[in-house]
C-alpha positions in Angstrom: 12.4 -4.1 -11.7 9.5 -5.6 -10.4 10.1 -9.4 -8.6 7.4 -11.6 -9.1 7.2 -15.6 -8.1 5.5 -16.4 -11.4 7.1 -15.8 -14.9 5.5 -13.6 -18.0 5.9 -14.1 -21.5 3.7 -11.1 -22.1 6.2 -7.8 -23.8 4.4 -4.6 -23.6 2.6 -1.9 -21.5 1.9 -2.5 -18.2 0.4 -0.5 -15.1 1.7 -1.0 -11.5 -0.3 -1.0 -8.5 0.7 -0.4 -5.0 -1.2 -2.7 -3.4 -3.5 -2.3 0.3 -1.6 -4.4 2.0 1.1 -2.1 4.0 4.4 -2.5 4.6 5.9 -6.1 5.6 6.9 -6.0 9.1 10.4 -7.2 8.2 10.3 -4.6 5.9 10.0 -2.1 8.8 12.8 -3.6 10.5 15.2 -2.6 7.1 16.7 0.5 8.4 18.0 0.5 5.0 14.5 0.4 2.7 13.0 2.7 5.2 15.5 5.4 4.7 14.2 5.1 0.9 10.8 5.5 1.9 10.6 7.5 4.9 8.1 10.8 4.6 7.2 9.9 0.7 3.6 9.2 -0.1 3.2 5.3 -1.1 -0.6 5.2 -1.9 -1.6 2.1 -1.2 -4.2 0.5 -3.1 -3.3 2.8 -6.3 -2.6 1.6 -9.8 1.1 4.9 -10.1 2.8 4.2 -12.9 2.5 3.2 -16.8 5.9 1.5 -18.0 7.2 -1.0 -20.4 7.9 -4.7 -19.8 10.9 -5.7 -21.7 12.2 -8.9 -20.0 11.5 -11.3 -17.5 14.5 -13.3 -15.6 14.9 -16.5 -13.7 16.9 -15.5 -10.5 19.5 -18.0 -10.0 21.7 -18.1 -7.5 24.2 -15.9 -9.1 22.0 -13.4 -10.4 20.9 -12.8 -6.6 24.2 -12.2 -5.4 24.5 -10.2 -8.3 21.9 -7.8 -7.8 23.0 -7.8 -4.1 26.5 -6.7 -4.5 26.4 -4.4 -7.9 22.6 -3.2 -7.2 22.0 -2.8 -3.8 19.4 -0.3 -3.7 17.0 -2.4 -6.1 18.0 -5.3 -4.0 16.3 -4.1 -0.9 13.5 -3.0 -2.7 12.6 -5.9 -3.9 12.2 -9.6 -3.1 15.3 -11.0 -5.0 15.4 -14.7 -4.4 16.9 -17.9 -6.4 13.8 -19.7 -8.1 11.9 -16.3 -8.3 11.6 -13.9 -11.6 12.8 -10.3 -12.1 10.1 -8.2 -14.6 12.3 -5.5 -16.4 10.8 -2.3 -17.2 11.1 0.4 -19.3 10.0 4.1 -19.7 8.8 3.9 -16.6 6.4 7.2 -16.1 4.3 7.9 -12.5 0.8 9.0 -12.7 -0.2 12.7 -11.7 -3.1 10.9 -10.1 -3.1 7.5 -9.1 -5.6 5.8 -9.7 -7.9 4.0 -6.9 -7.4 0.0 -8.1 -11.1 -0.6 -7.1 -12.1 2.1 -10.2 -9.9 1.1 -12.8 -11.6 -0.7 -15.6 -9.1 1.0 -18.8 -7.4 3.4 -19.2 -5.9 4.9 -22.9 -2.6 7.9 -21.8 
């Protein structure tokens, strides 16, 4: 899942970019989400996987505590709040190469 602020009605391929910005501060603090991340390669600033957008989902309150309690590990990944959308994907499939966002223009695999 991807959590967004805004909602989609676009259904299809999509690319997903790690973005410059570096790692939230509070982020840093999650002892938790580091553990997931700790000595992997996050490149930053590179489009790294193709994958499928099936769904998009208005987080109410329930579907938080939801995610939360029966997801944990997406949960902490992720910025799961009520009033927010989740993006569901599919066929998700990492690039050999990422690809520098600034150089991207399209890209047929």
């Amino acid at each position: 899942m991807e959590t967004r602020s805004w909602k989609t009605s676009y259904r299809g391929e999509l690319y997903i970019h790690a973005s410059n910005t570096k790692i939230p501060k509070e982020w840093k603090e999650n002892t938790e989400f580091m553990g997931l991340v700790k000595d992997k390669t996050l490149n930053f600033g590179n489009i790294i996987c193709k994958c499928n957008l099936v769904d998009c989902i208005y987080m109410t309150k329930e579907y938080v505590e939801n995610m939360k309690k029966n997801n944990h590990q997406e949960y902490i990944c992720g910025k799961y709040e009520e009033g927010r959308y989740a993006w569901i994907l599919e066929s998700i499939k990492p690039l050999d190469n990422p690809i520098k966002a600034k150089t991207f223009k399209y890209l047929e695999l």
